[in-house]
C-alpha positions, 0 to 999 in steps of 0.5 A: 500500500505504502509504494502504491501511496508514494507512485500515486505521489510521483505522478501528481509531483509531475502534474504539479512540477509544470504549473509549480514553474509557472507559477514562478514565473509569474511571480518573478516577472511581478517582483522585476525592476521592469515596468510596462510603459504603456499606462492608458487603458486599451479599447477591446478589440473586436470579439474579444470577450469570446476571444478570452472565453475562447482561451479559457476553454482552452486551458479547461481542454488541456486540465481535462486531457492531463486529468484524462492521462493521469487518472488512468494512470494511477488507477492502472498502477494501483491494480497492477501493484495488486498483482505484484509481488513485492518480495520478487521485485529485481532492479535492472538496467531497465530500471536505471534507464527509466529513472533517467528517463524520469528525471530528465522528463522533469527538467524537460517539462521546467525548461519548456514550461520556463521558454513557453512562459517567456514567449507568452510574455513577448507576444502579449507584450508585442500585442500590447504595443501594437493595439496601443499604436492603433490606438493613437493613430484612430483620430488619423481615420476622422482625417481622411487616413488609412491604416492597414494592420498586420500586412504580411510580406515574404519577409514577414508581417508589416505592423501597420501601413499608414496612407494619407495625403503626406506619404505611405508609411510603413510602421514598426512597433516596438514594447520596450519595457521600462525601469522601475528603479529608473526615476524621473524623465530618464525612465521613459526616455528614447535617445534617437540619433538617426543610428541608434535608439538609446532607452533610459540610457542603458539598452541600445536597439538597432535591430527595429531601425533595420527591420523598419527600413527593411519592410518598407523598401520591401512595401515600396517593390510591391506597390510599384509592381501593382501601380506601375511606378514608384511610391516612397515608403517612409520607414518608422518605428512605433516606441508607445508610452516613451518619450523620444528624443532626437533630431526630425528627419523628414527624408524618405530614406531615413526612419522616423522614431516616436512616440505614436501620441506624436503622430502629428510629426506625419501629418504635418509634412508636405502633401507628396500624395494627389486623391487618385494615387491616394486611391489607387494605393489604398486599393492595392493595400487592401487586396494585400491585406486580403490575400494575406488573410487567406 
């Protein structure tokens, strides 16, 4: 009975070691020195509430099926114990090769568990900053703008796609959490010098300059083989919640950095676009969207 009682309590050890790391996580990720620098409530998106539902679920799925493994399992274990007998029982290289096995199924499941924990906080984090740059851009919309979301392209997905009567504007977001130990103006303070983006003035980031300029030569190629001419694709990077710090730059070839409360910095250039090009290029984007989705 007593070796019945302690496989029972292995089994449910490993049930619990996943969400044990988990829980961990989250715990440690609240006591962090870094601090989301978006503080202004979201708009829900579109079906969100049944998106949520639909997430709940999920985890109520996946609880049941480790039930459905587990339950079994034990009570498997238990009859068959019935029908051993204990005295005997012989350790082999079988039973050497099962116990390696076993323990290194539990630091699989803490190491899987850690790097899904971790990637579940770079995509809400992501999605966090791309919602919140959508969101102050929708005054743009009452003006006579577009905006196109999510554009997919051979080198991945664009951001957002801004269209009005200054330009075409190929959007990166970027969440970039902040320091909590950090006070003052330094915290939220983005230092762009037209090469590099400087946070608080610790982390230095080029790669989102290098993917800004990246998607929209790429978008620049792909209109142009749809309208017949060339249409400049003005690079930028969306920095929500920080404040940045640096010289305009109003070139086609060089990425605009801001903050997208900011976004007057595009709308005050000059008119480079007439309403029938606007029109035509609007259009394009939209079947780009469209086929994307499919």
């Amino acid at each position: 009975m007593l070796n019945s009682i302690i496989i029972v309590f292995v089994l449910f050890t490993c049930l619990i070691i996943p969400i044990a790391t988990a829980g961990i996580y989250i715990l440690s990720e609240k006591r962090s020195k870094r601090r989301s620098p978006i503080t202004e409530p979201l708009f829900p998106l579109p079906g969100e509430t049944l998106s949520k539902s639909l997430q709940h679920q999920n985890i109520k799925l996946i609880m049941i099926m480790q039930a459905a493994i587990l339950i079994p399992s034990i009570v498997t274990i238990i009859l068959l114990y019935q029908w051993v007998i204990p005295s005997q029982i012989k350790f082999h290289v079988l039973d050497i090769v099962l116990a390696v096995i076993f323990i290194s199924s539990i630091a699989w499941s803490v190491y899987a568990t850690k790097s899904i924990m971790e990637k579940r906080r770079a995509i809400i984090a992501g999605l966090q900053g791309e919602r919140a740059t959508a969101q102050c851009f929708q005054p743009l919309l009452q003006e006579g703008w577009q905006i196109f979301h999510d554009l997919q392209c051979p080198r991945g997905n664009i951001d957002h796609v801004l269209v009005g009567p200054t330009g075409v504007f190929a959007i990166e977001t970027k969440y970039r959490s902040k320091y909590a130990h950090i006070k003052g103006r330094q915290n939220a303070l983005a230092q762009y010098d037209g090469q590099i983006i400087l946070f608080s003035g610790k982390n230095r980031e080029e790669i989102a300059l290098q993917q800004a300029r990246a998607v929209s030569m790429e978008l620049a190629k792909n209109l142009q083989g749809k309208l017949g001419h060339f249409v400049p694709v003005t690079p930028v990077v969306s920095l929500p919640g920080w404040y940045v710090e640096g010289r305009s730059l109003n070139t086609h070839q060089e990425v605009i950095v801001l903050n997208p409360k900011n976004h007057a910095l595009l709308t005050k250039r000059a008119v480079t676009i007439k309403p029938m090009l606007y029109n035509r290029i609007c259009a394009a984007l939209t079947e780009m969207t469209l086929r994307g989705t499919q």
